[in-house]
N, C-alpha and C positions, 0 to 999 in steps of 0.2 A: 673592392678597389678603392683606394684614396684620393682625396682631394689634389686634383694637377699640380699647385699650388701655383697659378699662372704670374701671381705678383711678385715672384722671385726672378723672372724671367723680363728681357727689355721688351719693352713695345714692340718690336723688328720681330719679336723673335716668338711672338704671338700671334705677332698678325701672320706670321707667314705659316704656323701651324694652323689656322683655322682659313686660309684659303687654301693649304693643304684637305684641311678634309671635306672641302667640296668636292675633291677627287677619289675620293676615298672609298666610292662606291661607285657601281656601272653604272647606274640608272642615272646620277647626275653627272656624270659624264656623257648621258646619250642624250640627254634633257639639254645640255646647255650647247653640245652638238647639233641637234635638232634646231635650238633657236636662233644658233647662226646662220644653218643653211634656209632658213625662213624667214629670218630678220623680224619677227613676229608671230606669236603662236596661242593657242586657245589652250584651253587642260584639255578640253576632250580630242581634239590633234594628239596629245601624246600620248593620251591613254592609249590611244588607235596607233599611234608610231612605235610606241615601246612595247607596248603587250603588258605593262602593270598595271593592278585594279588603280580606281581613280583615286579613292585615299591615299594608294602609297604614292601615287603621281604627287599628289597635293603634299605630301609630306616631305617630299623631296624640292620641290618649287617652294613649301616655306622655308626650308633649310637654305637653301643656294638664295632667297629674299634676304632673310636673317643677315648673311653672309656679305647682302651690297653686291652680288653677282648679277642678279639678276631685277626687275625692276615689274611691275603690273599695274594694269589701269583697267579699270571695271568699265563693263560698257553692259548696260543693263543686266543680264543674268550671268554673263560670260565676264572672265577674268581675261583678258591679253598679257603674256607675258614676253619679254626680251631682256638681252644682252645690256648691263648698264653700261655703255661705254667709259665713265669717267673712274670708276671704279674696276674695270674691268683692266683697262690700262696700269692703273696703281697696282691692281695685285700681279699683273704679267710685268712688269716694271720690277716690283721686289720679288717675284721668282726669278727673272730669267738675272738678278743680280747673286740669289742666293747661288743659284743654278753653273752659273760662272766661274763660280770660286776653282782653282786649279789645284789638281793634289800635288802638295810641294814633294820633290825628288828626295826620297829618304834610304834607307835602308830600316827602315823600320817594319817589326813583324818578318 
């Protein structure tokens, strides 16, 4: 497979491919579900919520970090993780704007 080449593409249209592929998979879809209906959560909560080993837990919680989705604060041996709100806004801000767009009345196809 080739290089995306993502610097041909505008900022907009970047960023909104890579808070697309937070969704891209169940598990951070049930990951970031989980954190809202908890408002705070521990890895090992989801290990035990989801049913996946704790690696893939952890691999999925740095993916959706990476991302600015989500946000964690160490508290001796345990990681807490939640919903970053201010980031969380911006990326629901530019989907529900991509999301919006109307298919104009054509006769096309």
């Amino acid at each position: 497979m080739g290089l995306s080449k993502t610097e041909i593409f505008a900022d907009e249209q970047n960023e909104i491919a890579l808070f697309a592929k937070a969704f891209g998979h169940p598990a951070r879809v049930a990951i970031i579900q989980h954190l809202f209906k908890l408002n705070t959560c521990i890895c090992g909560d989801l290990v035990d919520e989801i049913g996946l080993a704790q690696p893939t837990i952890s691999q999925h919680l740095k993916e959706l970090k990476q991302l600015g989705l989500i946000r964690g604060t160490i508290e001796g041996t345990r990681v807490c993780y939640c919903i970053h709100p201010d980031n969380w806004l911006k990326m629901k801000t530019l989907m529900i704007s991509f999301f919006n767009q109307d298919i104009p009345e054509t006769d096309c196809c």
